[in-house]
N, C-alpha and C positions, 0 to 999 in steps of 0.2 A: 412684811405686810401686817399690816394691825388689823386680824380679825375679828375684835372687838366691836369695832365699826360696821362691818359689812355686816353680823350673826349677831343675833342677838346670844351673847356668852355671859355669864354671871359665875360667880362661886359658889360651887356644890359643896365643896370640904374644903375646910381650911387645912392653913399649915400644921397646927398645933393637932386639930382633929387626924390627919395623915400621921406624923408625929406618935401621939400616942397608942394610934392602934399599932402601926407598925412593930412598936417597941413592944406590947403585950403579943403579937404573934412570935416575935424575936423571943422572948422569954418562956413561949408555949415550945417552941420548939427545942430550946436549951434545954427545958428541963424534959423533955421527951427524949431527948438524945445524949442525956448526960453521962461524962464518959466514953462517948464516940464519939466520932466525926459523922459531918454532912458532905455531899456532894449535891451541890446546888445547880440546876440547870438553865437557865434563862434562857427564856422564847425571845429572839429578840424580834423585831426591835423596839418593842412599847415593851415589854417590861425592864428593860435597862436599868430604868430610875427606880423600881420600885425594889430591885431586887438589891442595887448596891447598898438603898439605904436598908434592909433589909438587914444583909450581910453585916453590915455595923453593928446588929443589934442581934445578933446572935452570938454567946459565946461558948463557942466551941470549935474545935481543927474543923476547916474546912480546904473543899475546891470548889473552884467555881468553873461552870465552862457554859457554851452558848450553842443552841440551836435557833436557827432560823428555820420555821414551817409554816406552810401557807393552805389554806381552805378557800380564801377569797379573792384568788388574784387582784382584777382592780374592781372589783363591785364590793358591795357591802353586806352582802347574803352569801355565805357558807356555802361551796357546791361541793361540799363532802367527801373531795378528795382532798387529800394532804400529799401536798411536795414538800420532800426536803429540799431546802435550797445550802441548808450547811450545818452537818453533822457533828456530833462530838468528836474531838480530840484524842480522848482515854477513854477507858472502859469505866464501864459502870458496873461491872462484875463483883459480887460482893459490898456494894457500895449503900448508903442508907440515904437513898434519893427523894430529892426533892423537886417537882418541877415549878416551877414558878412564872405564874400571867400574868400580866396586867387585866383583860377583862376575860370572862369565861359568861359566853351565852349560849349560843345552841348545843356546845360542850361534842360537837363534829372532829372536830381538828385533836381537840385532847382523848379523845375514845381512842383514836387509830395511835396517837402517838404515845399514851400509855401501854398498848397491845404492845407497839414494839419495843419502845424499852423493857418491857418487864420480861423479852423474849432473852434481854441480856443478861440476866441473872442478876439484878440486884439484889441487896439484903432484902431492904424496902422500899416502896414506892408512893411519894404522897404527892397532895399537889396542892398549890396554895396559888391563891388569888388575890391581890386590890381590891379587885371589883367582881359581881358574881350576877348576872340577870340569871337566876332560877327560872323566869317565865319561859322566857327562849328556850329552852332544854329539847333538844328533840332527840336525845339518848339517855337512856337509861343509867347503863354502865360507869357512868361520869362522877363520881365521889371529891368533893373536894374537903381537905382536912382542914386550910386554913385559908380562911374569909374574912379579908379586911371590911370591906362592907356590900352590902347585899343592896340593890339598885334596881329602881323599877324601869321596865321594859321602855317606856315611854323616851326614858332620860338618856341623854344624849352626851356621852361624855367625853371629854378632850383631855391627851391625844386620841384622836382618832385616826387611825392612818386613812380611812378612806377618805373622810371630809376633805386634810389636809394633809394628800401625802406626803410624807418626808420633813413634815412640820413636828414639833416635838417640844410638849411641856415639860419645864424642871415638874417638882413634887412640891416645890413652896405651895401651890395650891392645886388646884383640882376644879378647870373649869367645865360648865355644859352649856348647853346650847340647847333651844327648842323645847323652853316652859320647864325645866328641871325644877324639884322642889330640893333646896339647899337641906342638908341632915343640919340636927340642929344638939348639939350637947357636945 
């Protein structure tokens, strides 16, 4: 289906824009980790893309594994419980953890699911973002170390798994929907 047509969608971030921040977080954390390994966690299933390309651009020993956790069943508002629907693999015991989102708004889902990792004994625990709505925040505790871009409340950004669930953008661009103002540099 061409959503194009039905929503009005435009380009919030380009490729090049994605691109380069990606590779300066890839670089921030290299050099914060240099010497060690990472253990990368992926929310799936919207951050997929942002973490493989991610992983490219970090160099240093890594693993990679995947959790799936949910706060909003099928609506679009947070109901502050977090299901696991599929946990790690290996331990993260000792490990110098990273979790990694595509977007981070009410920062609900990431409060409970930092509590429990860090009950595993990591070395350390960060957590990095694409996208970050600071407005929505309705917890405190929610720290994120790395911020690809900071997005106002208003903006609408795809993928979105509720608009379209199970529909799924590469990272070539970064589309919104519903009057987004395009970052522009």
């Amino acid at each position: 289906m061409d959503f194009s047509k039905k929503y009005d969608i435009s380009v919030y971030l380009t490729e090049e824009q994605l691109n380069k921040r990606i590779a300066e977080i890839g670089a921030q954390i290299t050099e914060k980790y240099r010497g060690q390994s990472v253990y990368l966690i992926c929310i799936l299933k919207g951050s997929i893309f942002f973490t493989t390309e991610l992983a490219k651009r970090i160099d240093l020993p890594m693993t990679m594994d995947f959790m799936s956790v949910s706060s909003y069943g099928s609506g679009t508002e947070s109901s502050g419980d977090v299901k696991i629907k599929k946990d790690l693999e290996h331990s993260i015991e000792g490990e110098n953890v990273i979790i990694i989102e595509d977007i981070i708004d009410s920062g609900n889902t990431l409060s409970r699911l930092s509590k429990l990792l860090a009950k595993r004994n990591p070395k350390s625990l960060t957590i990095c973002t694409l996208l970050d709505k600071p407005e929505r925040r309705v917890v405190d505790d929610v720290n994120v170390d790395y911020v690809g871009f900071v997005i106002p409340d208003k903006c609408s950004i795809l993928p979105v798994r509720f608009c379209f669930p199970h529909s799924w953008w590469s990272l070539q661009v970064l589309p919104c929907c519903r009057g987004c103002v395009p970052v522009r540099g």
